[in-house]
TIVO-2410 file (N, C-alpha, C; in nm, 3 decimals):
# residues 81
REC num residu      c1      c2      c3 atome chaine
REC   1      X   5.024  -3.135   1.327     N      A
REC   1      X   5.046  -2.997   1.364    CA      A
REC   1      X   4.910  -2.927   1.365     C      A
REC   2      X   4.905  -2.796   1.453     N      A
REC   2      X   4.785  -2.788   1.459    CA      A
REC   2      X   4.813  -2.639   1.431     C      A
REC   3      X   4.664  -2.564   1.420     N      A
REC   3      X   4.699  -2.445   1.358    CA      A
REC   3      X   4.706  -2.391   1.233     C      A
REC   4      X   4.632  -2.493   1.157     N      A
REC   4      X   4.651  -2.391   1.035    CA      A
REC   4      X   4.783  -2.511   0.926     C      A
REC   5      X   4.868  -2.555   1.054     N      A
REC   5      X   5.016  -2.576   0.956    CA      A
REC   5      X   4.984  -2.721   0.931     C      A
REC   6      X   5.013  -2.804   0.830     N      A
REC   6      X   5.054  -2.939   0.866    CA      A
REC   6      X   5.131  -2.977   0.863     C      A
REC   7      X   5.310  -2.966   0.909     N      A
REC   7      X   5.388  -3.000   0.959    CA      A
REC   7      X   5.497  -2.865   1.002     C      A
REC   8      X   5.580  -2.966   1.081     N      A
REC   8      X   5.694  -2.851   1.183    CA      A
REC   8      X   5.728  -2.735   1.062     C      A
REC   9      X   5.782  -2.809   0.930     N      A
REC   9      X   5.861  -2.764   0.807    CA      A
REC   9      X   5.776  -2.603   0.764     C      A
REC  10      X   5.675  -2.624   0.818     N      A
REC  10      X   5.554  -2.525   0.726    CA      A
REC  10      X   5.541  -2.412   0.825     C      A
REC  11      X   5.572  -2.451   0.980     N      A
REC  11      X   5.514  -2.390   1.078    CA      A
REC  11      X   5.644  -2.307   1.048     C      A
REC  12      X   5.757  -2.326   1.086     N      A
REC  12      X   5.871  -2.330   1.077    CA      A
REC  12      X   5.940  -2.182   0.986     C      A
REC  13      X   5.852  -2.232   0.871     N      A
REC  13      X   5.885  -2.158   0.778    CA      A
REC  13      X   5.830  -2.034   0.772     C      A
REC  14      X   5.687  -2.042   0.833     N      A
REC  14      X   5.604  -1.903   0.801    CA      A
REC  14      X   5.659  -1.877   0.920     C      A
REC  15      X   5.751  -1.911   1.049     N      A
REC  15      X   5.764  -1.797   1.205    CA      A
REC  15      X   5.860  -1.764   1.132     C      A
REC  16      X   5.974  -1.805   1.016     N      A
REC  16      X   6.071  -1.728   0.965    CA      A
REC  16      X   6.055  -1.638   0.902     C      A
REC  17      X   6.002  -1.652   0.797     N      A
REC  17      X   5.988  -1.554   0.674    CA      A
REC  17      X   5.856  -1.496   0.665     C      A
REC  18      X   5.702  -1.532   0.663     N      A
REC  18      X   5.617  -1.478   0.662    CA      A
REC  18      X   5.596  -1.311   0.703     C      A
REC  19      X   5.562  -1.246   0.613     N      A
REC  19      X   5.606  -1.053   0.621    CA      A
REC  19      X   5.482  -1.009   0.714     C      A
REC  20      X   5.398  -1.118   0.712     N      A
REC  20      X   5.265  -1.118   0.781    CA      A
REC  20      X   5.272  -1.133   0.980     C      A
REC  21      X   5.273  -1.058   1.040     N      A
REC  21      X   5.264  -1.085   1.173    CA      A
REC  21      X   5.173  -1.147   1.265     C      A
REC  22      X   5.057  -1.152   1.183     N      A
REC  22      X   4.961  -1.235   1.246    CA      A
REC  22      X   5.024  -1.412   1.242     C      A
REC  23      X   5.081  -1.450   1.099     N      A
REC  23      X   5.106  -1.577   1.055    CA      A
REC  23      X   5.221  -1.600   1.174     C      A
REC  24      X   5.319  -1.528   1.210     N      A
REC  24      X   5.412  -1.590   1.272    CA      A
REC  24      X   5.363  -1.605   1.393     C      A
REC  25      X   5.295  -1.473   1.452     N      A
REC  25      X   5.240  -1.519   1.593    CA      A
REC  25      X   5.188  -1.682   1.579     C      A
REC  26      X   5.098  -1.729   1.496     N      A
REC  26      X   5.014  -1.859   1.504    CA      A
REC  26      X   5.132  -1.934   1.475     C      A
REC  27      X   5.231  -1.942   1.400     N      A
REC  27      X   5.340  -2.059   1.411    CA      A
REC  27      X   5.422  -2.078   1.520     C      A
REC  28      X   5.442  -1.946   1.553     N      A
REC  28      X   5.513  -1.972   1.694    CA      A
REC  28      X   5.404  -2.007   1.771     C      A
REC  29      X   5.328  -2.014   1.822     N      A
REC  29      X   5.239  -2.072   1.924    CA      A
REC  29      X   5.185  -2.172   1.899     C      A
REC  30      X   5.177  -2.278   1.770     N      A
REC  30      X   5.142  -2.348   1.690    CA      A
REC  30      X   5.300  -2.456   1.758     C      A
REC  31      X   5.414  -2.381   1.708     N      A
REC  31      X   5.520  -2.512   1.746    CA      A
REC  31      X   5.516  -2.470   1.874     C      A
REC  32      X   5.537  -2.413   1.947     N      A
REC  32      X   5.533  -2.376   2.113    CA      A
REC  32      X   5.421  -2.511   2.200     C      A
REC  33      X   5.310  -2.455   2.085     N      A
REC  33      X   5.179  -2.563   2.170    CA      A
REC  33      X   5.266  -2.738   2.166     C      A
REC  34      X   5.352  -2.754   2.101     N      A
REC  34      X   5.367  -2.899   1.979    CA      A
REC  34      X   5.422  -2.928   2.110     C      A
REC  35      X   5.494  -2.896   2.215     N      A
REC  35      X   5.582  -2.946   2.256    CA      A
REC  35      X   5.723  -3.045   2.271     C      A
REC  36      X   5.722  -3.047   2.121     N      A
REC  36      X   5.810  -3.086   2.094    CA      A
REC  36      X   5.908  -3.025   2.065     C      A
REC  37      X   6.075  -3.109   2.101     N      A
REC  37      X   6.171  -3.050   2.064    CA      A
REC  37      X   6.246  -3.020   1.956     C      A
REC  38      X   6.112  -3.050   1.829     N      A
REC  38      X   6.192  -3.032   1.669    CA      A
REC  38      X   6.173  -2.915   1.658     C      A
REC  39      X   6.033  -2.818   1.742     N      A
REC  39      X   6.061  -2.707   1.708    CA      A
REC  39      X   6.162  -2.604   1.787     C      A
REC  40      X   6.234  -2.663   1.872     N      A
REC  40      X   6.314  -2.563   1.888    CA      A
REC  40      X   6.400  -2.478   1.806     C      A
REC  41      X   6.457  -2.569   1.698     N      A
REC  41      X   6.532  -2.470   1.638    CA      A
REC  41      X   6.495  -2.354   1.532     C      A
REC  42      X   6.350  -2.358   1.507     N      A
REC  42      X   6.308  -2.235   1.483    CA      A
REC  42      X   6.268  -2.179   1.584     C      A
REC  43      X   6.238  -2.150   1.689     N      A
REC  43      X   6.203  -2.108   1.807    CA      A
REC  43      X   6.340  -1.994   1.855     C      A
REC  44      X   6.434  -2.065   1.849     N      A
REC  44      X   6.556  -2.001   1.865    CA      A
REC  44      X   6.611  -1.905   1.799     C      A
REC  45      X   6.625  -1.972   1.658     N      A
REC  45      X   6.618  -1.856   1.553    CA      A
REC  45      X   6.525  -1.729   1.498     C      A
REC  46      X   6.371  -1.758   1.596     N      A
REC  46      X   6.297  -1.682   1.565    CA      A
REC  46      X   6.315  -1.539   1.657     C      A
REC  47      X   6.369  -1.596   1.799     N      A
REC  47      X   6.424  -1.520   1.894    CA      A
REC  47      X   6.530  -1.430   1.860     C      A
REC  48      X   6.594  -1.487   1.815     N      A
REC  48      X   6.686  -1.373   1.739    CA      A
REC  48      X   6.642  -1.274   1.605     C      A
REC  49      X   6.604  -1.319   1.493     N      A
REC  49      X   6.547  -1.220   1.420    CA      A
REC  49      X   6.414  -1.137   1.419     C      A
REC  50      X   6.290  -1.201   1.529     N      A
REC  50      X   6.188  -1.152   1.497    CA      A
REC  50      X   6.213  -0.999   1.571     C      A
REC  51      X   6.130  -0.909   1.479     N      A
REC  51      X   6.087  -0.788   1.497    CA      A
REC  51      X   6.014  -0.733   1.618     C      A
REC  52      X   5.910  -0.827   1.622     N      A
REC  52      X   5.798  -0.803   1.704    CA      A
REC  52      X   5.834  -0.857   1.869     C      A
REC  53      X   5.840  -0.748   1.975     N      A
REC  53      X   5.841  -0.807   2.070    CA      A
REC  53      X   5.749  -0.943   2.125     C      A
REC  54      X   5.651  -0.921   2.108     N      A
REC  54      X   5.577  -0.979   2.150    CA      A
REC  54      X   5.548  -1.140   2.106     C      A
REC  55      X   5.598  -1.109   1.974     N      A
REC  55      X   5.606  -1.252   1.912    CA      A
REC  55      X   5.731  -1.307   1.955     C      A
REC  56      X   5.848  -1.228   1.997     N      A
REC  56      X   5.995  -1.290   2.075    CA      A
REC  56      X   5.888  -1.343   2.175     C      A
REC  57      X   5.821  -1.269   2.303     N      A
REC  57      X   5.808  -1.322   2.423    CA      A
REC  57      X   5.771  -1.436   2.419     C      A
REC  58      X   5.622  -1.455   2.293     N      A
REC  58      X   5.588  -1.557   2.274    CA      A
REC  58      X   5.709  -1.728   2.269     C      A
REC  59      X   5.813  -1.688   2.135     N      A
REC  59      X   5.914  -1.831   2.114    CA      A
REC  59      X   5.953  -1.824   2.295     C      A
REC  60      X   6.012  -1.703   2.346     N      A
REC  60      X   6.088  -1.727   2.479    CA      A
REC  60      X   6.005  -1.796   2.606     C      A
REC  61      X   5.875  -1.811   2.584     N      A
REC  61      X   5.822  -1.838   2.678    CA      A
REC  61      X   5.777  -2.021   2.629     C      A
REC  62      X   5.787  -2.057   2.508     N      A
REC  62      X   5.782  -2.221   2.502    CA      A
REC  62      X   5.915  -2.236   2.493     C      A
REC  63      X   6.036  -2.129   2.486     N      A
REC  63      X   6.155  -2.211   2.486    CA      A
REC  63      X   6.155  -2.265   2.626     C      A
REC  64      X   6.131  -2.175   2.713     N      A
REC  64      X   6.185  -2.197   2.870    CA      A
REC  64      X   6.099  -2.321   2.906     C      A
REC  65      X   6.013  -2.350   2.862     N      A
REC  65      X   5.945  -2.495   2.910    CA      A
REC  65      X   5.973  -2.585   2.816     C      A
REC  66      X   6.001  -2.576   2.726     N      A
REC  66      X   6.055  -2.656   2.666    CA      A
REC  66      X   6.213  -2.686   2.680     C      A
REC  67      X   6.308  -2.660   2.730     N      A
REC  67      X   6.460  -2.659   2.808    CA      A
REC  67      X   6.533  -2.740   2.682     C      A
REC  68      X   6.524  -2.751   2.587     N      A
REC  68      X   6.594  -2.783   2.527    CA      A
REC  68      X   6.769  -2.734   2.523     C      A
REC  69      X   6.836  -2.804   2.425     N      A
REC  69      X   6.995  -2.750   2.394    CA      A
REC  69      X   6.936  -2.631   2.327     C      A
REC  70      X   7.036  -2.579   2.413     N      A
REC  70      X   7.078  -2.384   2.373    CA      A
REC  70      X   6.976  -2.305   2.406     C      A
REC  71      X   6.879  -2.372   2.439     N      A
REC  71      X   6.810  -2.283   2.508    CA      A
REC  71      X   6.776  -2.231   2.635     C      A
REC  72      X   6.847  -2.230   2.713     N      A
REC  72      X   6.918  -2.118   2.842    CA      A
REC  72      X   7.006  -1.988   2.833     C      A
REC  73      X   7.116  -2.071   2.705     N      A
REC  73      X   7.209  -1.933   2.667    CA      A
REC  73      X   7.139  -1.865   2.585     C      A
REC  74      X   7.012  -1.890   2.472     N      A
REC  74      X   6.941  -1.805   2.375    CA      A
REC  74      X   6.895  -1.700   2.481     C      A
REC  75      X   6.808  -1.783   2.631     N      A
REC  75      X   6.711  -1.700   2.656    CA      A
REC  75      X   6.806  -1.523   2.738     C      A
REC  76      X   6.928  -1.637   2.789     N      A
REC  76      X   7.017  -1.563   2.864    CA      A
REC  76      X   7.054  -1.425   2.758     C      A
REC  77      X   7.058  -1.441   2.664     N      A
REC  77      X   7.145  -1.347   2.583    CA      A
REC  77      X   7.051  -1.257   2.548     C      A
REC  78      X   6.915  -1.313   2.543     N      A
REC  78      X   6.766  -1.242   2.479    CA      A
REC  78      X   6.775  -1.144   2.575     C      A
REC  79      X   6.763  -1.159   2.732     N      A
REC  79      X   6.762  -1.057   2.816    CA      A
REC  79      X   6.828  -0.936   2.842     C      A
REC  80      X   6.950  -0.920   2.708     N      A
REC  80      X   7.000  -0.781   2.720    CA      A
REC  80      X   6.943  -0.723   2.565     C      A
REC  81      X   6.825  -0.802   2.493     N      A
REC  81      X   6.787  -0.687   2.402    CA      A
REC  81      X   6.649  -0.642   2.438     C      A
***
């Protein structure tokens, strides 16, 4: 993992909970960069609780290249908040 994190679990954890907005921006773009599909499911969940627009656009924009499960209806549903 790159970024600061060394694994998904860590990245994962600070786009959830970290009170810090700088930290989540870098995890979300951190698993976004990974391309992998383990991080989707914080990606998804980050879409739904994060605060910060910008850090949503950020997960929504490696979800959509990344096409994983559920992520069409996440992004679909994102577009009416």
């Amino acid at each position: 993992m790159t970024s600061g994190f060394p694994s998904f679990e860590e990245a994962a954890h600070a786009l959830l909970t970290s009170p810090d907005s700088d930290v989540r921006e870098t995890a979300a773009t951190a698993l976004g960069k990974s391309c992998s599909e383990a991080a989707i499911p914080a990606l998804l969940q980050a879409l739904r609780i994060e605060s910060r627009g910008y850090i949503r656009a950020i997960c929504a924009g490696y979800l959509g290249s990344l096409r994983g499960d559920g992520c069409k209806e996440a992004l679909i549903l994102a577009l009416d908040d």
